[in-house]
C-alpha positions as CSV (number, residue, x, y, z in Angstrom):
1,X,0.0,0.0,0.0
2,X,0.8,3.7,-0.6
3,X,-0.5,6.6,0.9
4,X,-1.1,9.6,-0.6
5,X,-2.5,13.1,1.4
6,X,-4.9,15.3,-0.4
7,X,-4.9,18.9,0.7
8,X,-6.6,20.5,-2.4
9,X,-10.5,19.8,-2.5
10,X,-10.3,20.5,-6.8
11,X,-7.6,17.8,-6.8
12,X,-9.5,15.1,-5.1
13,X,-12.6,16.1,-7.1
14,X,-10.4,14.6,-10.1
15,X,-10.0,11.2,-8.4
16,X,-13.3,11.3,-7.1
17,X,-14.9,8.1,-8.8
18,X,-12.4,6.2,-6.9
19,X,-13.8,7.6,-3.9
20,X,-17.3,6.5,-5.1
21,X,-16.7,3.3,-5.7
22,X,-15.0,2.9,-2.2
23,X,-17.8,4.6,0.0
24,X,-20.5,2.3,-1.5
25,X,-24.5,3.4,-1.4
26,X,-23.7,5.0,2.3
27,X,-25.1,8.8,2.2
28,X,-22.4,9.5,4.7
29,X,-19.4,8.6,3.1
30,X,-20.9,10.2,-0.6
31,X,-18.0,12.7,-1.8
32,X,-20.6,14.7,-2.9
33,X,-21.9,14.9,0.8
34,X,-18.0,15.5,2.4
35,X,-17.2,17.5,0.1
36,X,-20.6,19.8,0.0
37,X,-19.7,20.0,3.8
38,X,-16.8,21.2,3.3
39,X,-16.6,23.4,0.6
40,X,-19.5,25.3,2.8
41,X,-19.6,24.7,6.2
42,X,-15.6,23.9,6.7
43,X,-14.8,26.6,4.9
44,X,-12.4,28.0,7.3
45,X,-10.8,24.5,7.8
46,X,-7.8,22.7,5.8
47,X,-8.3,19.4,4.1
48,X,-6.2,16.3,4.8
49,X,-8.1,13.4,3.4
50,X,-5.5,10.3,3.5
51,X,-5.6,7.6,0.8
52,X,-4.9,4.0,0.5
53,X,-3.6,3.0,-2.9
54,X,-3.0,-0.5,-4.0
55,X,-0.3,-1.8,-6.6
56,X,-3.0,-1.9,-9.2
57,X,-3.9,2.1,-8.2
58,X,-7.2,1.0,-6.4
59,X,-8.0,3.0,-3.7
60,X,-8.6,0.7,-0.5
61,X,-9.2,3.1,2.3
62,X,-9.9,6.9,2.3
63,X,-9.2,8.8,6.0
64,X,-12.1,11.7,5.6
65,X,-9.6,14.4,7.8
66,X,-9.7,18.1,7.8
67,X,-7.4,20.1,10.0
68,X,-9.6,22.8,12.3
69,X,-7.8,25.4,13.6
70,X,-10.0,27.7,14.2
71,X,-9.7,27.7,18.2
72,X,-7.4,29.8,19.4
73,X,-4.3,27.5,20.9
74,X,-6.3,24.2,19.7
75,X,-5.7,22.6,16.6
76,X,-7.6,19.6,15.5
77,X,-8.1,17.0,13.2
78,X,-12.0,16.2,12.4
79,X,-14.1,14.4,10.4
80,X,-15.3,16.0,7.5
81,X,-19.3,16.0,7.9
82,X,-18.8,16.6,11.6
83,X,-20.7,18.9,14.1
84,X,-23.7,20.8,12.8
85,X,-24.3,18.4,9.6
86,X,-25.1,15.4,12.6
87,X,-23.5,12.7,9.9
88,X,-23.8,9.7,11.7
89,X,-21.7,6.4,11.7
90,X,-18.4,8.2,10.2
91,X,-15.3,6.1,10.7
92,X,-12.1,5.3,8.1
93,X,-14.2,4.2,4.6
94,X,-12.7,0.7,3.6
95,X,-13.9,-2.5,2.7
96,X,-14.0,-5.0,5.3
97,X,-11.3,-7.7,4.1
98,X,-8.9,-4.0,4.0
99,X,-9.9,-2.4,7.2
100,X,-7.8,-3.6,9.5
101,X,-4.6,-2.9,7.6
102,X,-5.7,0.5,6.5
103,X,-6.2,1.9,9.7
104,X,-3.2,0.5,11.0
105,X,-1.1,2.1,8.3
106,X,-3.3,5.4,8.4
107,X,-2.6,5.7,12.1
108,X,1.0,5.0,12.1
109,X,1.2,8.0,9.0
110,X,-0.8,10.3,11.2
111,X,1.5,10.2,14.2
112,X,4.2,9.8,12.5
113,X,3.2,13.1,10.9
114,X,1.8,15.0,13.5
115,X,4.2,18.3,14.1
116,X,5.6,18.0,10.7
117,X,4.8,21.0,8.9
118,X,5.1,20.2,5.3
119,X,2.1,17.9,6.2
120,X,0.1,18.2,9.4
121,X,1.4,21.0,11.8
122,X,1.0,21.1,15.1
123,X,-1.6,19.0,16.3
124,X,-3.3,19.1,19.4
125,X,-6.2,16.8,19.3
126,X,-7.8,14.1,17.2
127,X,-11.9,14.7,17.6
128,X,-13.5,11.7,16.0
129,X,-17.3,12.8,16.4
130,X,-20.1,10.6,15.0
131,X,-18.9,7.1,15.5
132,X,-20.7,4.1,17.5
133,X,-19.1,1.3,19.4
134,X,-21.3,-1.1,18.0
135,X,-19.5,-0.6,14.6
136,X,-16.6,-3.1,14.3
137,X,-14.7,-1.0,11.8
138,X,-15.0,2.4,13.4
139,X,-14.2,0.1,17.3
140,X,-10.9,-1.6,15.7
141,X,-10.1,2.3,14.5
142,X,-10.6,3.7,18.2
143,X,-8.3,0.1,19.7
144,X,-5.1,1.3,17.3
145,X,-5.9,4.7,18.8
146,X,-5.4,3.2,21.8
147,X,-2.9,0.9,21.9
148,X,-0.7,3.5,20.5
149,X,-0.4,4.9,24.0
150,X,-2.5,7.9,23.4
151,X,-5.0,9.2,25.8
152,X,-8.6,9.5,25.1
153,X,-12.0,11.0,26.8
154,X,-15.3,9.5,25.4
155,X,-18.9,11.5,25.4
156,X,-21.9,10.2,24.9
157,X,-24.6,11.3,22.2
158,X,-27.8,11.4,21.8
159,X,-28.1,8.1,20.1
160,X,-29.6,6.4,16.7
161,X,-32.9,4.5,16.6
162,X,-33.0,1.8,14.0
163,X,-35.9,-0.4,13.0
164,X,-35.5,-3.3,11.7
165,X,-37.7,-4.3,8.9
166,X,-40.0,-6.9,8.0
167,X,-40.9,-8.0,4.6
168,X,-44.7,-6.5,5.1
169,X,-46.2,-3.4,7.2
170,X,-48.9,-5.6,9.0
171,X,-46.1,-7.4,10.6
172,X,-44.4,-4.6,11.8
173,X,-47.8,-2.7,12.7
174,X,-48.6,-5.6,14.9
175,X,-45.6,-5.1,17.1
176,X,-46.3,-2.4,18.6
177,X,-47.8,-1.3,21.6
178,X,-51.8,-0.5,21.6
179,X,-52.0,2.6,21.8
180,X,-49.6,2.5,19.0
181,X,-51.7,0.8,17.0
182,X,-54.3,3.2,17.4
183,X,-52.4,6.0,16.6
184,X,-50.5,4.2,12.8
185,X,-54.6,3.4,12.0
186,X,-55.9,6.4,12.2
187,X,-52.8,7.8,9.9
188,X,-54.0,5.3,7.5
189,X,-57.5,6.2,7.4
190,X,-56.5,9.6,7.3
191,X,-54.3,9.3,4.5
192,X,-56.5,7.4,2.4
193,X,-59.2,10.1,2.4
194,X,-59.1,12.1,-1.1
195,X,-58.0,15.1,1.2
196,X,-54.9,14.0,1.4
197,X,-51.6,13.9,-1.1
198,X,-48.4,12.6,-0.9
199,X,-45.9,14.4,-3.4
200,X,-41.6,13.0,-3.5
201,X,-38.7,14.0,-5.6
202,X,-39.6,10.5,-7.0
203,X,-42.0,11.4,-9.0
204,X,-41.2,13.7,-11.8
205,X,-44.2,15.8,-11.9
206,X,-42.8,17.8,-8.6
207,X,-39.8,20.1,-9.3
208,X,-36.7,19.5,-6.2
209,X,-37.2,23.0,-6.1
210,X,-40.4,23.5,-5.5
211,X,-40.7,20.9,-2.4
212,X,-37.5,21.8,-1.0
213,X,-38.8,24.6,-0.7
214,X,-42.4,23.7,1.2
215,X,-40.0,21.5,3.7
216,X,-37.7,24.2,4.9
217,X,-40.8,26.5,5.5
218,X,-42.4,23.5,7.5
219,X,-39.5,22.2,9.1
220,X,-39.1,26.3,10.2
221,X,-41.8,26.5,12.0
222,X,-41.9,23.2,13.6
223,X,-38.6,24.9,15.5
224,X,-40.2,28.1,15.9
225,X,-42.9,26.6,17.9
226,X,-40.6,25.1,20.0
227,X,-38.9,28.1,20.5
228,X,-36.0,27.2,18.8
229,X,-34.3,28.8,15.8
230,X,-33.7,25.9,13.2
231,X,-31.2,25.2,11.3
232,X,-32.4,27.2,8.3
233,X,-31.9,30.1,9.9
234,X,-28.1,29.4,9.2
235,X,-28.1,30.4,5.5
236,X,-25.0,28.4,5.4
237,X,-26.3,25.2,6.3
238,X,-29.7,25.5,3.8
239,X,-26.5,26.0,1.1
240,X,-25.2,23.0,2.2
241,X,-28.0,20.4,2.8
242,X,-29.5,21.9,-0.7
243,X,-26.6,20.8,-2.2
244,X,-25.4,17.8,-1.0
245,X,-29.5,16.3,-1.1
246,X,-30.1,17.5,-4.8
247,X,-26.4,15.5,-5.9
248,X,-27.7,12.7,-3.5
249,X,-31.2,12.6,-5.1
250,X,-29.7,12.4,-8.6
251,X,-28.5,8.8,-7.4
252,X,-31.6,8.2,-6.0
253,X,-29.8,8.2,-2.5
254,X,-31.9,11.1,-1.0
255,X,-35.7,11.7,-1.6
256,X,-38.1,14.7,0.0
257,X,-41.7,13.6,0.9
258,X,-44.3,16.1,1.3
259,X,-48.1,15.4,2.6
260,X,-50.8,18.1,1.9
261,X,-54.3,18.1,3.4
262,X,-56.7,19.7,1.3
263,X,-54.4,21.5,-0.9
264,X,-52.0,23.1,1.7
265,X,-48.8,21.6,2.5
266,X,-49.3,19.4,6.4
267,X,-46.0,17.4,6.9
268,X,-42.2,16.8,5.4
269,X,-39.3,15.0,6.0
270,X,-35.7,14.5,4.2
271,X,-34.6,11.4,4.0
272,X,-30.9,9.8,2.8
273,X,-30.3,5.8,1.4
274,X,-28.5,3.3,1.0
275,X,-28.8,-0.2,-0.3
276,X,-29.7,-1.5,3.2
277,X,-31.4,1.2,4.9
278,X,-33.7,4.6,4.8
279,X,-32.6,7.7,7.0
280,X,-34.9,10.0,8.1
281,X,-32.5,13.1,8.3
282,X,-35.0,16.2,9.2
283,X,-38.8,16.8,9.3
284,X,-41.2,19.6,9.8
285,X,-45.1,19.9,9.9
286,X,-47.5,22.7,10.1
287,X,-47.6,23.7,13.8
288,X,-51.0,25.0,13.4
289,X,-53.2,21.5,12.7
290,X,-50.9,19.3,15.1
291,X,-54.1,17.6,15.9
292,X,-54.4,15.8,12.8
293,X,-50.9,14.3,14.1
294,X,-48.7,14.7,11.0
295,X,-45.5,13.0,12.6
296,X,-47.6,9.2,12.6
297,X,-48.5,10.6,8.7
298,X,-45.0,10.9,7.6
299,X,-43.4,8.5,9.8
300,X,-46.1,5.7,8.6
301,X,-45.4,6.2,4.8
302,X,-42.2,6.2,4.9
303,X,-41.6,3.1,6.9
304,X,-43.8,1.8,4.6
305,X,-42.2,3.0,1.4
306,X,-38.8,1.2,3.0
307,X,-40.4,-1.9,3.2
308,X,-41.9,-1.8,-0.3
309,X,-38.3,-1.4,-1.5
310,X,-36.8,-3.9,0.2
311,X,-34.9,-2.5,2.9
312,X,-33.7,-4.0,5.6
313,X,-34.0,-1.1,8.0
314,X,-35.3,2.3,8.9
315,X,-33.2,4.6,10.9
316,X,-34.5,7.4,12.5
317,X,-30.9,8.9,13.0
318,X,-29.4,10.5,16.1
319,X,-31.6,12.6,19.0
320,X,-33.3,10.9,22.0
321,X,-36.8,12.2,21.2
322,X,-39.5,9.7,23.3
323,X,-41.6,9.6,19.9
324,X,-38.1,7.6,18.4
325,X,-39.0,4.6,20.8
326,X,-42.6,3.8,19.7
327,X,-41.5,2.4,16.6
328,X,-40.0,-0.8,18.1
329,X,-37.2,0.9,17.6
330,X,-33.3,-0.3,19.0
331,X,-30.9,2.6,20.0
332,X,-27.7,2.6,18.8
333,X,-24.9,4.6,20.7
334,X,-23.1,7.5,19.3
335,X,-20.2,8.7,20.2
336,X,-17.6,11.8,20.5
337,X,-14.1,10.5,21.5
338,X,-11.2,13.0,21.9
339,X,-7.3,11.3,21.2
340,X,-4.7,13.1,22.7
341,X,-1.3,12.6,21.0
342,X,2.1,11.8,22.9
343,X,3.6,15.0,23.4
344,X,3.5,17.2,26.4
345,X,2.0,20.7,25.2
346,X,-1.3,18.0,23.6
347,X,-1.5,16.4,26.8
348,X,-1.2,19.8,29.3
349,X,-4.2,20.9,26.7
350,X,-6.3,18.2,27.6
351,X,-5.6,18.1,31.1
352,X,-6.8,22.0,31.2
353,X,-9.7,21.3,29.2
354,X,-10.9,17.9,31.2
355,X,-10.4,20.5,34.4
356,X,-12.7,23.0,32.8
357,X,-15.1,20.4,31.5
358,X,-15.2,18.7,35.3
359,X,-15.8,22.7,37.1
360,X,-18.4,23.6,34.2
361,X,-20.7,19.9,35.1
362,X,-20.2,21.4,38.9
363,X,-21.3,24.8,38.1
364,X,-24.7,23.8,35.8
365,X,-25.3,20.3,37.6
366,X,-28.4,20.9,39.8
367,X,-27.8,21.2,43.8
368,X,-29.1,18.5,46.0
């Protein structure tokens, strides 16, 4: 294997096939997502994406890196699609049979690197954001991590909720609870009432344009009523998540659902896929008929959409909300874990910033 470092985004972009064809259906690992992300959002950040070449010039394992350095006196290496973008699952992209040995050798270049400044500079931290323990790949990245001798602080995140589907609605339907029941069979009647209308990106008589633009406005004031300001007040992030769902959607791994109830738009969701599975990324419903319970709506077709393609799951992606659980869902853990490399200034960093972490859980935790 050789490595080789990309630091230019328009250089990459030249290779990007390869990239592709290594990520797989994943919407995660879709250049067109990482690279959406970070043409946008990471503006302000340096790109250091590490490659895995074979003797034949196949790529076997991409490192998804940029460098932040936007703190003052903390410089860090990140994930590309981290933080406000919520990707989910992120880890080294290889194949299985490759894994091992790719994030062996990746890890050994990146200490061996860290300091030098023809490649990484100074390096303070390595913030791996996104990742769950129940994935053997991104686990086996975290234990060479480890067994390299470098310190590490684990958070918890809110976590993902994953169905897992059978081949027919009814079967799933009769899983859960009663009053569960009650509330997926009145969405059907409901939806089957010449009121209603489902329009998708699916179907070409919708313009992208025009729904994308009915699900920001409902996924707006969703947040607005509960008193938050939603992410589409960042103009920056509508950019991004514009772009990277209409280059998803043209590979028919993104699709955007909208239900109106007599004539006027009710509910909307986003949703990424893969081969395997359908993501419900972001929704929003008119705040002002939240009686007609347009969350069991949106939720209920789309599970059942999932199922009618053959999927073998539906995940509801990360944030604790209690409606999550009433799907017979599983949660799956997501994680933030900081490495600390083996020099002295990186490891007096983290011990100042584990001290202020531990005084600021004093200060906010409630007193007995």
């Amino acid at each position: 294997m050789r490595l080789k470092l990309y630091k230019n985004l328009s250089e990459l972009e030249r290779d990007r096939a390869h990239w592709d064809a290594l990520a797989g259906s994943f919407p995660f690992f879709q250049f067109d997502w990482m690279a959406n992300w970070f043409q946008i959002l990471g503006k302000e950040l340096e790109l250091a994406v590490l490659v895995g070449i074979d003797k034949d010039d196949q790529w076997i394992g991409i490192a998804p890196w940029c460098i932040d350095r936007t703190q003052p006196l903390l410089n860090k290496i990140r994930f590309l699609g981290s933080g406000d973008a919520c990707s989910d699952y992120l880890r080294l992209i290889a194949s299985e049979e490759n894994h091992r040995e790719f994030n062996r050798v990746a890890i050994d270049w990146l200490i061996g690197n860290i300091g030098c400044p023809k490649t990484l500079g100074r390096i303070d931290v390595i913030d791996l954001e996104g990742i769950s323990p129940e994935d053997p790949i991104a686990n086996y990245l975290c234990e060479v991590f480890t067994a390299n001798g470098m310190k590490h602080h684990t958070t918890d995140l809110e976590g993902g909720w994953q169905v897992e589907l059978p081949s027919t609605w009814e079967e799933l339907n009769a899983k859960f609870s009663k009053n569960m029941r009650r509330k997926t069979n009145s969405a059907a009647k409901r939806l089957a009432s010449a009121d209603y209308e489902v329009l998708s990106t699916a179907d070409s008589r919708y313009s992208s344009e025009q729904l994308w633009k009915i699900f920001v406005e409902l996924h707006q004031k969703r947040r607005k009523m509960l008193g938050q300001p939603g992410c589409f007040a960042d103009t920056d992030f509508e950019h991004f998540l514009k772009r990277a769902f209409l280059s998803l959607n043209n590979k028919n791994l993104a699709e955007l659902l909208i239900i109106n109830f007599e004539k006027r738009p009710l509910a909307a969701a986003l949703f990424l896929s893969s081969e395997s599975t359908f993501y419900l990324y972001q929704s929003g419903m008119d705040t002002s008929r939240m009686r007609l319970e347009p969350g069991y709506q949106i939720c209920s077709i789309a599970i059942q959409r999932a199922i009618a393609l053959g999927l073998q799951q539906f995940d509801f992606l990360r944030g604790d909300e209690p409606y999550k659980a009433r799907w017979n869902t599983t949660r799956i853990p997501i994680t933030r874990t900081r490495f600390i490399p083996r020099n002295s200034v990186a490891n007096l960093k983290h011990s100042v910033w584990l001290t202020g972490r531990t005084l600021k859980h004093l200060v906010t935790s409630p007193k007995s």
